[in-house]
C-alpha positions as CSV (number, residue, x, y, z in Angstrom):
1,X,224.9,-90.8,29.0
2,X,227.1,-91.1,32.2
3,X,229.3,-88.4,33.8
4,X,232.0,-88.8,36.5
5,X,231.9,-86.6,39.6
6,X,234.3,-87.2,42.2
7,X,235.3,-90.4,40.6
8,X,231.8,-91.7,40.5
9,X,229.7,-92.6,37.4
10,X,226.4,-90.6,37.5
11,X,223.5,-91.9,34.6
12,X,221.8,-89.0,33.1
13,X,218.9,-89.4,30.4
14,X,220.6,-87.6,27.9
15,X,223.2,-86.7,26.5
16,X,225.0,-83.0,26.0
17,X,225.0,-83.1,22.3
18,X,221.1,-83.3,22.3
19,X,220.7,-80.3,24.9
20,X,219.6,-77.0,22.8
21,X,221.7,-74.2,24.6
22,X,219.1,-71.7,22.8
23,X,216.6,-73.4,25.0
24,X,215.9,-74.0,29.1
25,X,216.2,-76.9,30.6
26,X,214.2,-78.7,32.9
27,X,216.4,-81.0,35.5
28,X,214.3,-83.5,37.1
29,X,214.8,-84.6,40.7
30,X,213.5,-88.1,41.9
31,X,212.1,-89.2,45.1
32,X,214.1,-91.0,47.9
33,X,213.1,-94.6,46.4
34,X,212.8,-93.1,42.5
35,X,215.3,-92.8,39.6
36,X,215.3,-92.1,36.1
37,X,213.0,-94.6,34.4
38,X,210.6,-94.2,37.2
39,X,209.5,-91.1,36.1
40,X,207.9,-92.5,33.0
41,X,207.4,-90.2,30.3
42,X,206.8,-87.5,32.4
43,X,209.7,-85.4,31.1
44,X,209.4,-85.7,27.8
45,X,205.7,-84.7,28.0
46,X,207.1,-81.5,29.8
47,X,209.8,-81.1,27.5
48,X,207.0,-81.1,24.3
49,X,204.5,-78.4,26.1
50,X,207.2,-76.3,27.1
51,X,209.9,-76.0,24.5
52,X,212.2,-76.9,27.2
53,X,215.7,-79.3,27.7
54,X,214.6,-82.1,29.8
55,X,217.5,-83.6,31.7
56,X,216.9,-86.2,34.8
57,X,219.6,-88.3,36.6
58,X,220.0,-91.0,38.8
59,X,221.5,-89.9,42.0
60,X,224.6,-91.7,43.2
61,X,223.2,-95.4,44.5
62,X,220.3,-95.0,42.6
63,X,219.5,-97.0,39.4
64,X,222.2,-96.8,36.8
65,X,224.7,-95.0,38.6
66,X,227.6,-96.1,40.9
67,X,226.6,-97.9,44.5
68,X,227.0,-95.7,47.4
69,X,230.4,-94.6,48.1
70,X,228.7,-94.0,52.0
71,X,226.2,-96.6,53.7
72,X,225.2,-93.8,56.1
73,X,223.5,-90.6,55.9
74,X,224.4,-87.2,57.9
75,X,222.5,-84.2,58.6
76,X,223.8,-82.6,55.5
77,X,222.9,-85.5,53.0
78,X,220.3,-83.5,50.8
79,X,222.6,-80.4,50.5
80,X,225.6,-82.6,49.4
81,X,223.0,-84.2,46.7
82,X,222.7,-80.0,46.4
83,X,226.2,-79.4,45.3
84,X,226.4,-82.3,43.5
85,X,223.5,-81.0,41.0
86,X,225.6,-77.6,40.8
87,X,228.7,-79.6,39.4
88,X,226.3,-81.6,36.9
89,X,224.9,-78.0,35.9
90,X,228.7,-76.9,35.6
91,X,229.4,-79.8,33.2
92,X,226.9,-79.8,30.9
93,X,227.2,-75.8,30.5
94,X,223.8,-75.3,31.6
95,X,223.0,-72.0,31.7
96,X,218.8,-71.5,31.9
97,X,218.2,-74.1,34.4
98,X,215.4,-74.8,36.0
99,X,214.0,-77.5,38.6
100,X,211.7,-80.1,39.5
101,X,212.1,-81.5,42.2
102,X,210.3,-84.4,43.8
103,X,209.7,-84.9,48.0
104,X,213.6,-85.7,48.6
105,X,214.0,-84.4,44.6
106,X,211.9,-81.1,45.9
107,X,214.2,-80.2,49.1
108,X,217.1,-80.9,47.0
109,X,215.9,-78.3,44.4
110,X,215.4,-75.9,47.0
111,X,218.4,-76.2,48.7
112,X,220.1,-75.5,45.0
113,X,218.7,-72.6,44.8
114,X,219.1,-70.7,47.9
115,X,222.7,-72.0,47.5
116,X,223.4,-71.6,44.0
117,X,220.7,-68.9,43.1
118,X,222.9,-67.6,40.4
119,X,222.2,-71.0,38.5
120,X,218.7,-71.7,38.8
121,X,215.8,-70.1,36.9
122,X,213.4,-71.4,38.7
123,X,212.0,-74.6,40.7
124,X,208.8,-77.0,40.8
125,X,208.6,-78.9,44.1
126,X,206.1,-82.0,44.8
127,X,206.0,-82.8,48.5
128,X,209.1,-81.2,49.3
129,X,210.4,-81.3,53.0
130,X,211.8,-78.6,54.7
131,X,211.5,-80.2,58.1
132,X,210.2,-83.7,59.8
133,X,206.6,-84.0,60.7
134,X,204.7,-87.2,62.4
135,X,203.2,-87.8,59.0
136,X,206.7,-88.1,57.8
137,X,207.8,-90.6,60.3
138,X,204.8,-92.9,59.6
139,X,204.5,-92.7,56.0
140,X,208.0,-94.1,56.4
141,X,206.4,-96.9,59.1
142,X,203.9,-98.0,56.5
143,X,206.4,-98.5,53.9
144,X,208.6,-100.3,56.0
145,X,205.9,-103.0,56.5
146,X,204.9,-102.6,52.9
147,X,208.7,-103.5,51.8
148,X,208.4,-106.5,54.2
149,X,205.0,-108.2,53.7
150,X,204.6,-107.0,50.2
151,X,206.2,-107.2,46.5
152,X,207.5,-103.9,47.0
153,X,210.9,-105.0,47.1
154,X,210.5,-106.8,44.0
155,X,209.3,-103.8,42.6
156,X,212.2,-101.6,43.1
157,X,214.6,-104.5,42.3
158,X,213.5,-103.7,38.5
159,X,215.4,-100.2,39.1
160,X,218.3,-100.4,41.8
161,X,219.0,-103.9,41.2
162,X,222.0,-104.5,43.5
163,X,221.0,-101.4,45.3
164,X,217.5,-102.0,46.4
165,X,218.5,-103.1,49.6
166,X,220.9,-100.0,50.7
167,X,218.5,-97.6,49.1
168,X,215.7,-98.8,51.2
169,X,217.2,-99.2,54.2
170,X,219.4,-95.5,54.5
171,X,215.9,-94.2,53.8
172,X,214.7,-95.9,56.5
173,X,217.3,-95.6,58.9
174,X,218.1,-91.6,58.4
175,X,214.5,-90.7,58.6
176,X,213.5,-92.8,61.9
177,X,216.7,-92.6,63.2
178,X,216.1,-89.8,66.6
179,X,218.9,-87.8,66.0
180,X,217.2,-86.8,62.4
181,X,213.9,-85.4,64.1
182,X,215.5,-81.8,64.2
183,X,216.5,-81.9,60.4
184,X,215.3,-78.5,59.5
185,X,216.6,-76.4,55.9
186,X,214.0,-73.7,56.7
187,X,217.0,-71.1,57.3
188,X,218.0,-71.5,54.0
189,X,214.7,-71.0,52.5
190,X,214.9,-66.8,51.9
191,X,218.2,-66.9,49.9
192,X,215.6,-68.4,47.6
193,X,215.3,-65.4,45.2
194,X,213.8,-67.3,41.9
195,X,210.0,-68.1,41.5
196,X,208.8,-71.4,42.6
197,X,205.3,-73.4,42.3
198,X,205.0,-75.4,45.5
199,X,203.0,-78.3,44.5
200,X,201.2,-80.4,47.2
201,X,198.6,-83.1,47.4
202,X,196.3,-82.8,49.9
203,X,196.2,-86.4,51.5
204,X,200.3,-86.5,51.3
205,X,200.5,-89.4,53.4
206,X,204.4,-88.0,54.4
207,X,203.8,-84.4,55.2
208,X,201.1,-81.6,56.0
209,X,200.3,-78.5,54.3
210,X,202.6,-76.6,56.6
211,X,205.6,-77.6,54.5
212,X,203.8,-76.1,51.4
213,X,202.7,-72.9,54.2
214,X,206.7,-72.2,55.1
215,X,208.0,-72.4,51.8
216,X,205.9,-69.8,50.4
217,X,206.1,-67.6,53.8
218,X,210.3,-67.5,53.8
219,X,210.9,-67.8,50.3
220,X,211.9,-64.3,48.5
221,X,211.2,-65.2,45.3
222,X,207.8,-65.0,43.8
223,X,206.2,-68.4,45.7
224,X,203.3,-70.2,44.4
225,X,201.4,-72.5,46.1
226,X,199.1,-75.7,44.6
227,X,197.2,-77.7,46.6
228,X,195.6,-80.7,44.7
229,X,192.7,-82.4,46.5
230,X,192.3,-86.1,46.5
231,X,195.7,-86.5,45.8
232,X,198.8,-88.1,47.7
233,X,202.4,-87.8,47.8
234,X,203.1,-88.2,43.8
235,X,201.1,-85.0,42.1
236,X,202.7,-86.0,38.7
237,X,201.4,-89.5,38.7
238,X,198.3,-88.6,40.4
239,X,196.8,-85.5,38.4
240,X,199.4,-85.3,35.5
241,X,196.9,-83.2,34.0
242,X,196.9,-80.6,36.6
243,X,200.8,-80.8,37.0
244,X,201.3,-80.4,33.5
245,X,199.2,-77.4,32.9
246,X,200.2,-75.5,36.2
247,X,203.7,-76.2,35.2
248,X,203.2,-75.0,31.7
249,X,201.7,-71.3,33.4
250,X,204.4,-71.7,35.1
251,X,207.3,-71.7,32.5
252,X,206.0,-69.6,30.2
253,X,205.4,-66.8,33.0
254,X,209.3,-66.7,34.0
C-alpha cells in the first residue's frame, strides 16, 4: 500500500483495511541502510505472539518509496522523519500505537514520543542514538570501506535500487561530516512519558552502553533496559529469540 505525504509516495506493508482498530499496532522503524523487506519476517512473527497490528514503511528514499526530495541532511533530519511518522499515524487512524524502532529507526521512535506522547503507547529501541560516540564514527569508517572493497553495494542494490547510492552516501556524509559531532536529542528524552525496553547488544560496533545508560536515566516513563551479550548492532537478527520474548513481556505488561 502506498500513502502520499507532502506530495511524496511513502510504501507501507500493509494496507488500512487489514489493520484491526480493536487491536495495537506495532510500527516498525528501519535502520539508516534498512527498509521494509529487510526486516524479514520479523514483524509478522511479532504480530502472531502478540495479537498486535504490524505496520512497517519505507522511509522517503528508501526502498519502494519516492527518491529523496533533499540530497542533504540537517541537524534536525531524524525529528522531521519524527513528524513524518505522526502524519502516517494520523492517516491510518491509528490510535494504540506502539514503536520499534531500529538504531536510526530507534531515535526516531523516541523522538515521536517525547514529541507526540499523546500518540504512542509505547516504544522498543535497538541501538538507538541519542548522541555521537567514537564507536559511532568508525562503525561508519568500516562500512565505508566495506561498501567499497566489498559486495555490499550489490547487496543493498536488491532494496534501494536507484537509491543505493544517495542512501549510502547521506549516511555517510551527515554522520562524519564535523559539524554533526554535537548532534545530541538527549533534551528531549524526559517528555518521554510512555514505557520503553531499551534493547542493546553488547559488542554494538556503533555505540556504547551509555546510550542505553541515558535513555533509561532521563526518560520519565517506566525505562527498561536489555543488554544482550555477544551480540552486535542488529538484536533482532542476532538473538531473535531473546527480542521476541522480551518484547512479548513487554506488550503484554503495558
Amino acid at each position: 500500500m502506498d500513502i502520499t505525504i507532502n506530495t511524496h509516495r511513502i510504501r507501507l506493508s500493509t494496507s488500512k483495511k487489514s489493520l484491526d482498530p480493536l487491536k495495537k499496532t506495532i510500527i516498525f522503524l528501519h535502520d539508516s541502510l534498512g527498509c521494509i523487506e529487510l526486516w524479514r519476517d520479523f514483524p509478522e512473527k511479532i504480530g502472531a505472539i502478540t495479537n498486535c497490528n504490524v505496520v512497517s514503511y519505507d522511509r522517503l528514499g528508501y526502498g519502494k518509496s519516492d527518491s529523496f526530495s533533499e540530497l542533504k541532511r540537517d541537524h534536525d533530519y531524524l525529528k522531521k522523519e519524527a513528524d513524518v511518522l505522526s502524519t502516517i499515524i494520523d492517516q491510518l487512524g491509528l490510535q494504540k500505537v506502539l514503536l520499534f524502532g531500529h538504531s536510526d529507526g530507534g531515535s526516531i521512535a523516541l523522538l515521536a514520543a517525547s514529541l507526540y506522547p499523546e500518540k504512542i503507547t509505547g516504544i522498543i529501541t535497538e541501538g538507538a542514538h541519542i548522541f555521537v560516540e567514537k564507536e559511532t564514527l568508525q562503525g561508519i569508517k568500516d562500512a565505508q570501506i566495506a561498501y567499497n572493497t566489498t559486495n555490499l553495494k550489490q547487496k543493498l542494490s536488491k532494496y534501494h535500487h536507484k537509491n543505493t547510492e544517495n542512501v549510502f552516501r547521506m549516511w555517510v556524509e551527515t554522520w562524519l561530516s564535523p559539524s554533526f559531532i554535537d548532534w545530541n536529542i538527549e533534551d528531549y528524552l524526559p517528555n518521554i512519558q510512555c514505557p520503553s525496553l531499551i534493547i542493546h547488544g553488547e559488542n554494538d560496533e556503533y555505540g556504547t552502553i551509555k546510550q542505553v545508560e541515558t535513555i533509561v536515566q532521563k526518560t520519565t516513563g517506566k525505562s527498561i533496559p536489555l543488554l544482550i551479550p555477544d551480540i552486535g548492532h542488529t538484536p533482532h537478527k542476532e538473538a531473535a529469540d531473546i527480542v521476541i520474548d522480551k518484547t512479548l513481556e513487554f506488550v503484554l505488561n503495558l
